[in-house]
N, CA, C and O atoms as a CHARMM CRD file, in Angstrom:
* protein
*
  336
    1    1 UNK  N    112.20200  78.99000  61.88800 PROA 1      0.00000
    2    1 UNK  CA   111.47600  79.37300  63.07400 PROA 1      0.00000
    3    1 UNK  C    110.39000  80.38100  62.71200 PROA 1      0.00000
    4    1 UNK  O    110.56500  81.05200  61.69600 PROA 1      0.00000
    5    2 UNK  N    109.14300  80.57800  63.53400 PROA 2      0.00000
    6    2 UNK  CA   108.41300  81.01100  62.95600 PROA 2      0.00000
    7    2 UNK  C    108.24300  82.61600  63.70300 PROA 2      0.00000
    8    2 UNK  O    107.99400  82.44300  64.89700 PROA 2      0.00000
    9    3 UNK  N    108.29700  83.93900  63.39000 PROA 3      0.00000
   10    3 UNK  CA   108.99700  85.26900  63.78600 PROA 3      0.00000
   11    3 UNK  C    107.81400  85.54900  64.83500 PROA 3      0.00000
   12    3 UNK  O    106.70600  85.01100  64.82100 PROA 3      0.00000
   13    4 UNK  N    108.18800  86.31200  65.56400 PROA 4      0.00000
   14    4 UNK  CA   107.41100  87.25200  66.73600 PROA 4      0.00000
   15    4 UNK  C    106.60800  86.07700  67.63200 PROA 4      0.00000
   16    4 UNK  O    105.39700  86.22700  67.79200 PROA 4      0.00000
   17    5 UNK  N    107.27900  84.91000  68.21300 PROA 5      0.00000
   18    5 UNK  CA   106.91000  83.81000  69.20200 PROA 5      0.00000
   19    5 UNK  C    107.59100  83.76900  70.34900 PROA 5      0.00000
   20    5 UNK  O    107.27100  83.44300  71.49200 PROA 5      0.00000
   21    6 UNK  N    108.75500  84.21700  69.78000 PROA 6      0.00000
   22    6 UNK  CA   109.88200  84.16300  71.09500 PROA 6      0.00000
   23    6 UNK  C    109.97500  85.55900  72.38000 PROA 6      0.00000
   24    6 UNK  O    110.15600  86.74700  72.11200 PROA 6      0.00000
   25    7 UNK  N    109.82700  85.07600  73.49000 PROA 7      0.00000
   26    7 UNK  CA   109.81400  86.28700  74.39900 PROA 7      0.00000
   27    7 UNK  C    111.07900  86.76000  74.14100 PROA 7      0.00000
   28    7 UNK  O    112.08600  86.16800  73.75100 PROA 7      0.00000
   29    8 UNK  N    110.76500  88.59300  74.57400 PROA 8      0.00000
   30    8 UNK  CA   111.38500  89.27800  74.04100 PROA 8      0.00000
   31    8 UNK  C    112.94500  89.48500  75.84100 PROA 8      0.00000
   32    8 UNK  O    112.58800  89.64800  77.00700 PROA 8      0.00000
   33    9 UNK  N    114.46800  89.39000  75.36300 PROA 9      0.00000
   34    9 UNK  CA   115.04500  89.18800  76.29200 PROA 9      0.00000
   35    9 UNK  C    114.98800  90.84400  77.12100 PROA 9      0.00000
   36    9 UNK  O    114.98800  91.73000  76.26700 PROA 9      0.00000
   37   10 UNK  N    114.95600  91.22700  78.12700 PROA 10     0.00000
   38   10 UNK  CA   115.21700  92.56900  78.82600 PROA 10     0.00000
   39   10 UNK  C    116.18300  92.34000  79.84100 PROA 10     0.00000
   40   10 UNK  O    116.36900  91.18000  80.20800 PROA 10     0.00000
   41   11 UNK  N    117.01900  93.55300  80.50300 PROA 11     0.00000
   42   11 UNK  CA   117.36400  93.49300  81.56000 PROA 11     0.00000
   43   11 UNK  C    116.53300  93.41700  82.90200 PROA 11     0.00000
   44   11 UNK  O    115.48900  94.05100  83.05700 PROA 11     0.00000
   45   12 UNK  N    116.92200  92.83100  83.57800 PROA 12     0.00000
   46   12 UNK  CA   116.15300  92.30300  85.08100 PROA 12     0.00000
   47   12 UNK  C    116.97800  92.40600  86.17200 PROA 12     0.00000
   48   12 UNK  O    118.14500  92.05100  86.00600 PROA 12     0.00000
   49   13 UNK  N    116.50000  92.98100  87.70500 PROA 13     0.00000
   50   13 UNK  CA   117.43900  92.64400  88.67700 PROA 13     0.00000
   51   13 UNK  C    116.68900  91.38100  89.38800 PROA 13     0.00000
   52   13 UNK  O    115.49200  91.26000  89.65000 PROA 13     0.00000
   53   14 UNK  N    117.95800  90.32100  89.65900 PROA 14     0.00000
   54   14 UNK  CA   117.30500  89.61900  90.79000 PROA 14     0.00000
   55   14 UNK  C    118.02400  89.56700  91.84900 PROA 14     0.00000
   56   14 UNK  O    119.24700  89.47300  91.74100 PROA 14     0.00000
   57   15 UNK  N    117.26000  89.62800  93.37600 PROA 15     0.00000
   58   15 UNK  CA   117.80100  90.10500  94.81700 PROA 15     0.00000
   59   15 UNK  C    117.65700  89.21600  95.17100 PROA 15     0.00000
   60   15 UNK  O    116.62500  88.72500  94.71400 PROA 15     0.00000
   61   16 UNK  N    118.20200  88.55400  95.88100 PROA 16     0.00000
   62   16 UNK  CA   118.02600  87.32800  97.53700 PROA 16     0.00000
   63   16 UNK  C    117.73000  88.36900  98.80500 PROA 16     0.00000
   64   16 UNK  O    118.51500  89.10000  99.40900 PROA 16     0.00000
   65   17 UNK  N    116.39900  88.17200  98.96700 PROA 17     0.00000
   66   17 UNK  CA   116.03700  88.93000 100.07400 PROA 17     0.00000
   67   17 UNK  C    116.61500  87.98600 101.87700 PROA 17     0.00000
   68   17 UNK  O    116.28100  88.20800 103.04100 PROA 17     0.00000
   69   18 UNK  N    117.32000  87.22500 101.41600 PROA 18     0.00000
   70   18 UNK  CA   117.95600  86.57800 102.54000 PROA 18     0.00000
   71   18 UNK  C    119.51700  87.11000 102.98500 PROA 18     0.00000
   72   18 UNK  O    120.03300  86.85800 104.07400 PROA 18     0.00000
   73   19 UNK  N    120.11800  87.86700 101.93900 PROA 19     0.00000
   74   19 UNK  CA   121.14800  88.55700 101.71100 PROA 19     0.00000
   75   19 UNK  C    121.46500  89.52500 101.08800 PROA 19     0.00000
   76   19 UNK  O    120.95100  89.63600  99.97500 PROA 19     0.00000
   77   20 UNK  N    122.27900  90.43400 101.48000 PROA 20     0.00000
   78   20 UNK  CA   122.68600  91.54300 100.62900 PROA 20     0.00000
   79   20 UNK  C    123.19700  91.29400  99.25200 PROA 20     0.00000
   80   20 UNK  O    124.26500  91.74700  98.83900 PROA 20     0.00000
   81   21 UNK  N    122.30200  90.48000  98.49600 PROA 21     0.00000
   82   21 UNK  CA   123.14000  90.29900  97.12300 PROA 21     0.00000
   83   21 UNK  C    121.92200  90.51200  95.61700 PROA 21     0.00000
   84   21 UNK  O    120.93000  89.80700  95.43000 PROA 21     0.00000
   85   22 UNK  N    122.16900  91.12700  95.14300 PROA 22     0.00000
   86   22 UNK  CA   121.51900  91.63000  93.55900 PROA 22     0.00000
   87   22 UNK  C    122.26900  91.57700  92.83800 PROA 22     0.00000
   88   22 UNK  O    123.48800  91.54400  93.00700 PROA 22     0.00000
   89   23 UNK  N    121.57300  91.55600  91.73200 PROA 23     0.00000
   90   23 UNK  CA   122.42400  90.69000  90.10200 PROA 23     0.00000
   91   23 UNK  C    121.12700  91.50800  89.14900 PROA 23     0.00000
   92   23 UNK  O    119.89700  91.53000  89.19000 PROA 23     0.00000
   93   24 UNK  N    122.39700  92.24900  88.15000 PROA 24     0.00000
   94   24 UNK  CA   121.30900  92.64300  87.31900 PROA 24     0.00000
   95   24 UNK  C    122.14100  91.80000  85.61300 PROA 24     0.00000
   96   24 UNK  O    123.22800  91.87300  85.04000 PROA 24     0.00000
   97   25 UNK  N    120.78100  91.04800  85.39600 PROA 25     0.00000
   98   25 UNK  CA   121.14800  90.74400  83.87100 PROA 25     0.00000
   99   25 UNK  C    120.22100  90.45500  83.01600 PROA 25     0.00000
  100   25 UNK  O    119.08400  90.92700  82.96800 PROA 25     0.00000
  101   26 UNK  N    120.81300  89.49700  82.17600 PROA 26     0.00000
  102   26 UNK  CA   119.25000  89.41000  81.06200 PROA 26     0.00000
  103   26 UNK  C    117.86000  88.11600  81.16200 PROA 26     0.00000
  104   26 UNK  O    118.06700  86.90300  81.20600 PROA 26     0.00000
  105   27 UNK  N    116.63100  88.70900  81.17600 PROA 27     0.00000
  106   27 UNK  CA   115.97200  87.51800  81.13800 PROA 27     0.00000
  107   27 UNK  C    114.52600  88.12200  80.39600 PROA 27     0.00000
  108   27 UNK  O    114.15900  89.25300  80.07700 PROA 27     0.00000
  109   28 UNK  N    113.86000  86.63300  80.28900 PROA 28     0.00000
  110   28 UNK  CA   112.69900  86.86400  79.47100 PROA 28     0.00000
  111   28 UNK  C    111.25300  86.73000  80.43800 PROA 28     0.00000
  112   28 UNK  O    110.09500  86.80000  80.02700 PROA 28     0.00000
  113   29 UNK  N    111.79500  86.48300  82.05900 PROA 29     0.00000
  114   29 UNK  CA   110.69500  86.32400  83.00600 PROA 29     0.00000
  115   29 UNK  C    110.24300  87.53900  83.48100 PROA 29     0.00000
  116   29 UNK  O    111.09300  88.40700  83.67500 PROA 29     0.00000
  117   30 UNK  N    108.81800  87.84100  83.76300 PROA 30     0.00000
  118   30 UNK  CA   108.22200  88.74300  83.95200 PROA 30     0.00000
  119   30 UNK  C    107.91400  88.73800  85.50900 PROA 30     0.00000
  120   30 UNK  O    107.96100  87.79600  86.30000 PROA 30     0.00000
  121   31 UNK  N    107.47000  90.53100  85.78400 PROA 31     0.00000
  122   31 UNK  CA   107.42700  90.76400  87.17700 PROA 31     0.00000
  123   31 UNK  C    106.87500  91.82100  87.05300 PROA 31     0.00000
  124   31 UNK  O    107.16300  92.44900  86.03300 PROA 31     0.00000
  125   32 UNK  N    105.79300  92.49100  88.09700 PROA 32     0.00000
  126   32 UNK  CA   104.79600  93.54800  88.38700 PROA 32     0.00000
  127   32 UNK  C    106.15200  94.55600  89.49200 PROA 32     0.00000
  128   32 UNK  O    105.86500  95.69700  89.85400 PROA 32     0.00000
  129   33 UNK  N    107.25300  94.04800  89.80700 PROA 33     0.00000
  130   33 UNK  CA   108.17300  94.96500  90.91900 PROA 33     0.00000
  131   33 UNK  C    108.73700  95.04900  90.02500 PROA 33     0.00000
  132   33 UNK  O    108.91400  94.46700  88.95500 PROA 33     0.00000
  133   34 UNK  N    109.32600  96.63300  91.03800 PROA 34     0.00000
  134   34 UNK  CA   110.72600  97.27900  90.18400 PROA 34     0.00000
  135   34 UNK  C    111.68400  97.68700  91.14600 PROA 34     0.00000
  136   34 UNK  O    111.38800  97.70000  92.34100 PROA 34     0.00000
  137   35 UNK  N    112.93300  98.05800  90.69200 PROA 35     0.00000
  138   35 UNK  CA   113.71500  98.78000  91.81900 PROA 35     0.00000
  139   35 UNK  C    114.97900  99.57000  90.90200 PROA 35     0.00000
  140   35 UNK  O    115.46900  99.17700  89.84200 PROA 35     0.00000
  141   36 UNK  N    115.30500 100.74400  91.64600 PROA 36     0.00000
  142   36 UNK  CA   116.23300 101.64300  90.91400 PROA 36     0.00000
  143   36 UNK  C    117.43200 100.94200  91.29700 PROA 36     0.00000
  144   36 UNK  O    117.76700 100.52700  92.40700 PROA 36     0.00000
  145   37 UNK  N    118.05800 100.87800  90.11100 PROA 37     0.00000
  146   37 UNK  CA   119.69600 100.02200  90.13600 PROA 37     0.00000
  147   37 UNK  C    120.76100 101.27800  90.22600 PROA 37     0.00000
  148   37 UNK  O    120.28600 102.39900  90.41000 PROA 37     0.00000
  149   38 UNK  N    121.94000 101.15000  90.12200 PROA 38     0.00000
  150   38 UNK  CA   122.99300 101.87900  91.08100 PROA 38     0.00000
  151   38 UNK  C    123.48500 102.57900  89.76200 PROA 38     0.00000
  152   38 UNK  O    124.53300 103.21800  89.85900 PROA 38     0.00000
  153   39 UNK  N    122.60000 102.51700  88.04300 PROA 39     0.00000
  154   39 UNK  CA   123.09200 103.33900  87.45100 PROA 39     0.00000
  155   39 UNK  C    121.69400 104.53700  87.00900 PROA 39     0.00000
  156   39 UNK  O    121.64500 105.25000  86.00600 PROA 39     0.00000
  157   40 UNK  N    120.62200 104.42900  88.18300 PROA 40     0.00000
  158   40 UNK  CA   119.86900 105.62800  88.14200 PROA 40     0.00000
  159   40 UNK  C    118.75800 104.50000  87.85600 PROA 40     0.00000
  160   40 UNK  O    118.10200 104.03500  88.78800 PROA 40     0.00000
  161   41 UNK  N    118.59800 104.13100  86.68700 PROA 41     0.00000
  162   41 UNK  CA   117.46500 103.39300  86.32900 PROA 41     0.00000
  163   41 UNK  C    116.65000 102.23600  87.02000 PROA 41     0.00000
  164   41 UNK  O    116.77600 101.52100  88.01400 PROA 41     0.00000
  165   42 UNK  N    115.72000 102.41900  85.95700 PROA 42     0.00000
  166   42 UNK  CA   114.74000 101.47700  86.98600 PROA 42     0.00000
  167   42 UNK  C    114.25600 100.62400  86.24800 PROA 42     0.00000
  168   42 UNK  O    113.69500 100.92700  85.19500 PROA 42     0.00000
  169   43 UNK  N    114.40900  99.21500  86.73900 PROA 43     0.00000
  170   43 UNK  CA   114.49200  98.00600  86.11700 PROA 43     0.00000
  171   43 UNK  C    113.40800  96.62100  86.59800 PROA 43     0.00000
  172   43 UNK  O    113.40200  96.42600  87.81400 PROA 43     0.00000
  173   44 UNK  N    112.91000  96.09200  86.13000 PROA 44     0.00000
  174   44 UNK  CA   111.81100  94.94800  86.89000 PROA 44     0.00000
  175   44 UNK  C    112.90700  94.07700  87.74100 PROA 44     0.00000
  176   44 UNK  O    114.08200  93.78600  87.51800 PROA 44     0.00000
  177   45 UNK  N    111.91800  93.76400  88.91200 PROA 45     0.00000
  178   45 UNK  CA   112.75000  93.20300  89.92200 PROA 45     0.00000
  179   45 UNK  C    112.00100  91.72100  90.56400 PROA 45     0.00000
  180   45 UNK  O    110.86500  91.64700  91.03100 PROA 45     0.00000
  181   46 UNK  N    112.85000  90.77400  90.44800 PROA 46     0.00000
  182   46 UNK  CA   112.46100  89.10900  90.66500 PROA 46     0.00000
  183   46 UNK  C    113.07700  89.40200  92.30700 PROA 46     0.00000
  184   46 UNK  O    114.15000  89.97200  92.50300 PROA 46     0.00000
  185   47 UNK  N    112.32100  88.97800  93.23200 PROA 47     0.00000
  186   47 UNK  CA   112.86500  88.50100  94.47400 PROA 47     0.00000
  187   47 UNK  C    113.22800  86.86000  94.51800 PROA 47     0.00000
  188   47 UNK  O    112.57800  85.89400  94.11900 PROA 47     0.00000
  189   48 UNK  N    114.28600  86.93400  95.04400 PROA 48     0.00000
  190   48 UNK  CA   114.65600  85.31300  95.28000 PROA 48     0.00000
  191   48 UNK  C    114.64200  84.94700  97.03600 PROA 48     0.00000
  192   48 UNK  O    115.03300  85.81800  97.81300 PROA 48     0.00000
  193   49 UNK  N    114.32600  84.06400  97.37900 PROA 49     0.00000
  194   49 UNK  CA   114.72300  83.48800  98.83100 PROA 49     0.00000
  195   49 UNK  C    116.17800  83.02500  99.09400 PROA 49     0.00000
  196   49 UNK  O    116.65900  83.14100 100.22100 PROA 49     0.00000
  197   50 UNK  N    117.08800  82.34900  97.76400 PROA 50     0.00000
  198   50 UNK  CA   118.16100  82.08600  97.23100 PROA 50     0.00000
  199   50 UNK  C    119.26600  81.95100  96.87900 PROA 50     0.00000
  200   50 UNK  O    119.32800  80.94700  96.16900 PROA 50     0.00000
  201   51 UNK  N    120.39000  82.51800  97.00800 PROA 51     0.00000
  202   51 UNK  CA   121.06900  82.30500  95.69300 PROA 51     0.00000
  203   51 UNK  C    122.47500  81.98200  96.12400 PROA 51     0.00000
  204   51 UNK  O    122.82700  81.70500  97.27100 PROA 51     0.00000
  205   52 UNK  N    123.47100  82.08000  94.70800 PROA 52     0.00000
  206   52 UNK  CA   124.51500  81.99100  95.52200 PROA 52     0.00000
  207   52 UNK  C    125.02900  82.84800  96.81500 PROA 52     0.00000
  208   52 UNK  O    125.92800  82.30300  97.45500 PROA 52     0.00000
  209   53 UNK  N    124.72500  83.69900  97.12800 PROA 53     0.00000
  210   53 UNK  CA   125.33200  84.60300  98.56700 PROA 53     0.00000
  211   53 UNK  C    124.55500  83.95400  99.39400 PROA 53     0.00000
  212   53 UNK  O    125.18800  83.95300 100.44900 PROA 53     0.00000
  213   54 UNK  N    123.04400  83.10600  99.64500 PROA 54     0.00000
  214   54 UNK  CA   122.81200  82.53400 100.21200 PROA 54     0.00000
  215   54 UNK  C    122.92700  81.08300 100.50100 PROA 54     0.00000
  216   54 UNK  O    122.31800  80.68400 101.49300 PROA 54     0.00000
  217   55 UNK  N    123.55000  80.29800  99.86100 PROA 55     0.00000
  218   55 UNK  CA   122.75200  78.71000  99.67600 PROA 55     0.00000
  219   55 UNK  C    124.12300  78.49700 100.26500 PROA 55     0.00000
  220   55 UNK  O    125.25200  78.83400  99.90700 PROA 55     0.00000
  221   56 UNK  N    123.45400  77.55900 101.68600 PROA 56     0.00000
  222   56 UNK  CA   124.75700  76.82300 102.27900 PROA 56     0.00000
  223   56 UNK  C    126.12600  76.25400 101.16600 PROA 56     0.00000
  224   56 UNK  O    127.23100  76.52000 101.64000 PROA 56     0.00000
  225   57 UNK  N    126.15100  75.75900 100.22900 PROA 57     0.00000
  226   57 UNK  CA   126.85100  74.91900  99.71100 PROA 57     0.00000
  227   57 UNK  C    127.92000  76.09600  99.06400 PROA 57     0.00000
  228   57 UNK  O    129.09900  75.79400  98.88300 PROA 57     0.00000
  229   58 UNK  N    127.44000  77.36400  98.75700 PROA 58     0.00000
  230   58 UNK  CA   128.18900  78.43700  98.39700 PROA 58     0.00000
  231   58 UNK  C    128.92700  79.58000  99.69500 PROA 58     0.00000
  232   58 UNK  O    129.83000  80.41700  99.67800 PROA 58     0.00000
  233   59 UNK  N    128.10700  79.12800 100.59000 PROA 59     0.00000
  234   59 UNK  CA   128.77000  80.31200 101.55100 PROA 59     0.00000
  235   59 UNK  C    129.89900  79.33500 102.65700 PROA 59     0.00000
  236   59 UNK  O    130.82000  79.91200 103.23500 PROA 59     0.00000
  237   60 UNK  N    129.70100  78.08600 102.79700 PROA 60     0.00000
  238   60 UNK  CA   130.16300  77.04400 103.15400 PROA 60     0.00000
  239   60 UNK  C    129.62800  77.02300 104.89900 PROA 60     0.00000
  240   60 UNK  O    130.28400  76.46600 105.77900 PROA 60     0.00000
  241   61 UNK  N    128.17800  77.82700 105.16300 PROA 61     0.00000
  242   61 UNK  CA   127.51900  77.66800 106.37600 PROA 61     0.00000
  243   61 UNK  C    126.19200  76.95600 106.35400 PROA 61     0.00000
  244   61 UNK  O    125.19700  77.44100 105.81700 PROA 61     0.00000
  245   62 UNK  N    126.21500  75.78900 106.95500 PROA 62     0.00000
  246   62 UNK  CA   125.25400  74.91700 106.84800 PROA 62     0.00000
  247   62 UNK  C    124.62300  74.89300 107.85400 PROA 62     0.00000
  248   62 UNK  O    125.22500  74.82500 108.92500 PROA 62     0.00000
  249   63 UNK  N    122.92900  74.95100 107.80300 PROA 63     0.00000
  250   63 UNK  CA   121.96300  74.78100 108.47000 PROA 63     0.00000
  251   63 UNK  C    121.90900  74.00100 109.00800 PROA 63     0.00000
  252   63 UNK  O    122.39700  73.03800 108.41800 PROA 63     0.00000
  253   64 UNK  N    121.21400  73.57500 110.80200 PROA 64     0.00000
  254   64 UNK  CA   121.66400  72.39900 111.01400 PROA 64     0.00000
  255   64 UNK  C    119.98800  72.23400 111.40900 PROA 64     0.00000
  256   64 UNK  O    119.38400  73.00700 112.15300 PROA 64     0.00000
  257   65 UNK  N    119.42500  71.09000 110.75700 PROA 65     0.00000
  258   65 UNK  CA   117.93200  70.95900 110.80400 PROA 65     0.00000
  259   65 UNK  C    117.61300  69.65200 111.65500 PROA 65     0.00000
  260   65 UNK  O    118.28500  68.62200 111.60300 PROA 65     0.00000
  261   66 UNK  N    116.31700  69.87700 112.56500 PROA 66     0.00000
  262   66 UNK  CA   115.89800  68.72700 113.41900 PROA 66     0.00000
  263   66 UNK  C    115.76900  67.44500 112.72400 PROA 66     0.00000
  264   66 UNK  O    114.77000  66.81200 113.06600 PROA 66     0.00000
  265   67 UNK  N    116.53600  66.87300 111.81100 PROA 67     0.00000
  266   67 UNK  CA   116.57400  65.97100 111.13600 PROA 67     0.00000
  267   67 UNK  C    116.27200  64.24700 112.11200 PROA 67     0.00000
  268   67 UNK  O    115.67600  63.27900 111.63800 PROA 67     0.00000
  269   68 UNK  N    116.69700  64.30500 113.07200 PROA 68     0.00000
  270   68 UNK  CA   116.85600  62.89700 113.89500 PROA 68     0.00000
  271   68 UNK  C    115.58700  63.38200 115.20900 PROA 68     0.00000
  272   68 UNK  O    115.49300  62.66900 116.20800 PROA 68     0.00000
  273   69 UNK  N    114.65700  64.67000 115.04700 PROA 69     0.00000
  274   69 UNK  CA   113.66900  64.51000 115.35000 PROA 69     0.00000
  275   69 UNK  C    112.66200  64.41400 115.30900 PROA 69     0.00000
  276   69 UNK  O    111.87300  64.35700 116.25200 PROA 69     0.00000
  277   70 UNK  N    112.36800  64.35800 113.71900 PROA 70     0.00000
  278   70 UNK  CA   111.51100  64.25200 112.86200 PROA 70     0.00000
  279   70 UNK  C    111.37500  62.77600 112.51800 PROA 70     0.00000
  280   70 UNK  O    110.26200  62.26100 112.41200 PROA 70     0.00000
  281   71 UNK  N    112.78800  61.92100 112.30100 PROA 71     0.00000
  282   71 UNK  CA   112.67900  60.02000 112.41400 PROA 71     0.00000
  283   71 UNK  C    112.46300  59.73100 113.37400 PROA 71     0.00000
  284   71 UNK  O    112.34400  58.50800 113.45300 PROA 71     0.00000
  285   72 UNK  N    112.25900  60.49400 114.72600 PROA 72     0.00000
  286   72 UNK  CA   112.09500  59.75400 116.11700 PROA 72     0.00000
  287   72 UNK  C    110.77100  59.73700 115.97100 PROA 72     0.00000
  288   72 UNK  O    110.07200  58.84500 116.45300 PROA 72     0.00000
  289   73 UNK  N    110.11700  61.16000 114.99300 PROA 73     0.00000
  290   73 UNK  CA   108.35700  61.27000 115.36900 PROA 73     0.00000
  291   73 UNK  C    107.89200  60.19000 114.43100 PROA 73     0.00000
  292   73 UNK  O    107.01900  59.33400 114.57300 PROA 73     0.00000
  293   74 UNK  N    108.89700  60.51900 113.20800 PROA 74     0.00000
  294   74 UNK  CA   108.14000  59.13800 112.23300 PROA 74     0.00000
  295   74 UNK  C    107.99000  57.68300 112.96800 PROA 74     0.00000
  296   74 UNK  O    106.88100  57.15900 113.08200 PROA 74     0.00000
  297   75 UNK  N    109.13400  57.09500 113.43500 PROA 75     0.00000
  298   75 UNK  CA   109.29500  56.08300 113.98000 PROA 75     0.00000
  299   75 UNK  C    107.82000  55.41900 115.03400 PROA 75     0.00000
  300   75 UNK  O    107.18800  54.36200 115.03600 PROA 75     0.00000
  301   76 UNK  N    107.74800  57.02300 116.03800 PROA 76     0.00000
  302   76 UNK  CA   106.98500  56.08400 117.33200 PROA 76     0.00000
  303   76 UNK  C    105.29700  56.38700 116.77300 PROA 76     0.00000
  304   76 UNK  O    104.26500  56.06800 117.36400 PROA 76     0.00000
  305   77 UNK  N    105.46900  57.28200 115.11400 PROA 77     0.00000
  306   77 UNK  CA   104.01500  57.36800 115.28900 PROA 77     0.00000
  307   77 UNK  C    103.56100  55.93100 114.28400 PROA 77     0.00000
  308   77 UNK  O    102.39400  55.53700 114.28200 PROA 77     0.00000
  309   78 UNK  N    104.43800  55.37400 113.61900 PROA 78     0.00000
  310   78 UNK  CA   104.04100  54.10800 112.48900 PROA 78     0.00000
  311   78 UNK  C    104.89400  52.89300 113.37800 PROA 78     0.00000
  312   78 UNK  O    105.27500  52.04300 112.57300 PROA 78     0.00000
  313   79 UNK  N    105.25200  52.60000 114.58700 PROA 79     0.00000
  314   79 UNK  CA   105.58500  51.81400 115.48400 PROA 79     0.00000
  315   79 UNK  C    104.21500  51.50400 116.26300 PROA 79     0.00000
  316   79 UNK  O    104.36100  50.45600 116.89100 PROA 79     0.00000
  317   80 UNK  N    103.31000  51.89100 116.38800 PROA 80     0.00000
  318   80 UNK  CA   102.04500  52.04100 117.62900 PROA 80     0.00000
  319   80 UNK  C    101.39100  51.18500 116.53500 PROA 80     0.00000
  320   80 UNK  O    101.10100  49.99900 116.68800 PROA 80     0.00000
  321   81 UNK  N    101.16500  51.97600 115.29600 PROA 81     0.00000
  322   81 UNK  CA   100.23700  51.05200 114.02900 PROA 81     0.00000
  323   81 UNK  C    100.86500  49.45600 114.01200 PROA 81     0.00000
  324   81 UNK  O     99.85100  48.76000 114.05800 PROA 81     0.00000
  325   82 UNK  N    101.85700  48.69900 113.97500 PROA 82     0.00000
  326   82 UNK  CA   102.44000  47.61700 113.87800 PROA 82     0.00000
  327   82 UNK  C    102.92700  47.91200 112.41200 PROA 82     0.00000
  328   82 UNK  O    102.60800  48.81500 111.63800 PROA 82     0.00000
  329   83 UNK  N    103.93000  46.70400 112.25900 PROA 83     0.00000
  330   83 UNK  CA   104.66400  46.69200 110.89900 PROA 83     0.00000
  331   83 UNK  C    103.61900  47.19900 109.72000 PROA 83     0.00000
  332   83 UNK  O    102.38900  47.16100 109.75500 PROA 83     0.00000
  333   84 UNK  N    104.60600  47.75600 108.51200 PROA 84     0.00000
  334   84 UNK  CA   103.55000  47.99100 107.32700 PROA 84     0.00000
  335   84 UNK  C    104.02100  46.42500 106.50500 PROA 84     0.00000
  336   84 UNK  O    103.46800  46.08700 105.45800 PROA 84     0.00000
């Protein structure tokens, strides 16, 4: 391998601003935010929309989305055009 190519790993927090949940560990992705972590320091900070404390399939609360009114709009607006 060829030396000094590989990003360098640091600690990082990442937050789900959809939930009370932060995770501080290691990564090589970069960020202009920071935030003081619960051992004083201050660490670059990734916001997520995300994660597990958020994502239906982990909290076992599922969103329930206008799904059958969105095929009713598809339906009557490519029904008026005639068959494709």
């Amino acid at each position: 391998m060829k030396p000094d190519i590989h990003p360098q790993y640091r600690e990082v927090v990442f937050q789900d601003v959809n939930a009370n949940f932060a995770i501080l560990t290691r990564s090589t992705i970069s960020t202009k935010d920071t935030i003081k972590w619960e051992d004083g320091k201050e660490y670059p900070l990734v916001k997520l929309e995300i994660s597990s404390a958020s994502h239906p399939f982990y909290t076992g609360k599922h969103k329930v989305l206008d799904v059958g009114g969105r095929v009713d709009k598809f339906r009557k607006r490519y029904a008026a055009g005639g068959k494709a």
